[in-house]
C-alpha positions as CSV (number, residue, x, y, z in Angstrom):
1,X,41.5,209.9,-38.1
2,X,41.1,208.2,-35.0
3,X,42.0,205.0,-36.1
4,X,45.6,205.9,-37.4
5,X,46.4,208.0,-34.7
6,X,45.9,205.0,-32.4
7,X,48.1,203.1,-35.3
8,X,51.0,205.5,-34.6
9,X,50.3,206.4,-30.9
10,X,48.1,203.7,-29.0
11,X,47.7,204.2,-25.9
12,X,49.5,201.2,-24.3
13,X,52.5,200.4,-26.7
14,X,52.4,196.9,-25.0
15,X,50.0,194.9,-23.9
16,X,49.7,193.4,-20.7
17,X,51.4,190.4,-20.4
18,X,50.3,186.6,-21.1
19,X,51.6,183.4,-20.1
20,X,51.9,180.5,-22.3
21,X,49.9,177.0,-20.6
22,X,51.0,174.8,-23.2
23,X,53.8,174.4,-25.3
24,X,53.7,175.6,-29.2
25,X,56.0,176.8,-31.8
26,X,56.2,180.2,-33.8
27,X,58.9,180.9,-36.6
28,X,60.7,177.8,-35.5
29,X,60.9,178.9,-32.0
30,X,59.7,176.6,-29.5
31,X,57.2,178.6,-26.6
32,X,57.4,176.9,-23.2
33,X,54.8,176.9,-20.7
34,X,55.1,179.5,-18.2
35,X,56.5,181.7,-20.6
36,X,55.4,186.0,-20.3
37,X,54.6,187.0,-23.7
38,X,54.1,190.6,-24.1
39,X,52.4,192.0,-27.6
40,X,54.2,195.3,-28.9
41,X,51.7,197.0,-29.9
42,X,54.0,200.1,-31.3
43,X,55.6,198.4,-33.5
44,X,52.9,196.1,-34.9
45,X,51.9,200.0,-36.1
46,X,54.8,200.6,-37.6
47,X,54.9,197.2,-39.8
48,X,56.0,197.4,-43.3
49,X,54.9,194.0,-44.1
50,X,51.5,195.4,-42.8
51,X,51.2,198.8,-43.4
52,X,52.3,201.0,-47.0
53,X,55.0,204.0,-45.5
54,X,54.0,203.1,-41.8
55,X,55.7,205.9,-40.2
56,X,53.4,208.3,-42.5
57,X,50.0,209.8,-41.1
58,X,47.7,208.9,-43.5
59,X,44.0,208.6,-42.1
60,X,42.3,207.7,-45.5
61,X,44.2,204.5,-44.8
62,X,41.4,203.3,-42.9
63,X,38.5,204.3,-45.6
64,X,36.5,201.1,-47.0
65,X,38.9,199.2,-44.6
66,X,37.1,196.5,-42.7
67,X,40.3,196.6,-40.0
68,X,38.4,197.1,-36.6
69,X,40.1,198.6,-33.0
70,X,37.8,195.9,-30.9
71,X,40.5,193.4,-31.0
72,X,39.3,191.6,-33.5
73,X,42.1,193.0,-36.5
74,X,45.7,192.0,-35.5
75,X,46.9,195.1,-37.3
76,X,45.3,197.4,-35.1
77,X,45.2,196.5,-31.4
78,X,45.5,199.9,-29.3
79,X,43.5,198.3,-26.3
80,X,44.6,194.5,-26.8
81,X,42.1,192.0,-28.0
82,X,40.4,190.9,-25.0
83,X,40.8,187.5,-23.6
């Protein structure tokens, strides 16, 4: 239960920005150094291309899911994934 109400509510819906020290390239967009990034945290919980009926509260989600809130699971980040 605790796990998907992060999903839908995490505490900070984004994360505390980065910046880039070295140029790379994501989806054909080119990062330069320098650059803030900031992870959106909300909507990587609302994902269809993650999660099945994302805007749905469904805490069984998570059963016999190995998807971790350390930071360590990109799906589920509600305190960022450390450094």
């Amino acid at each position: 239960v605790i796990k998907e109400t992060w999903r839908l509510h995490p505490p900070a819906p984004l994360l505390v920005p980065r910046e880039v020290m070295s140029e790379f390239e994501i989806n054909g967009y080119k990062i330069q150094p320098k650059t803030r990034l900031y992870v959106n945290v909300w909507a990587i919980g609302r994902d269809p291309d993650t999660w099945k009926d994302p805007e749905m509260f469904l805490p069984e989600r998570f059963v016999d899911n190995n998807i971790d809130a350390k930071g360590q699971s990109f799906e589920l980040l509600p305190f960022g994934g450390g450094r």
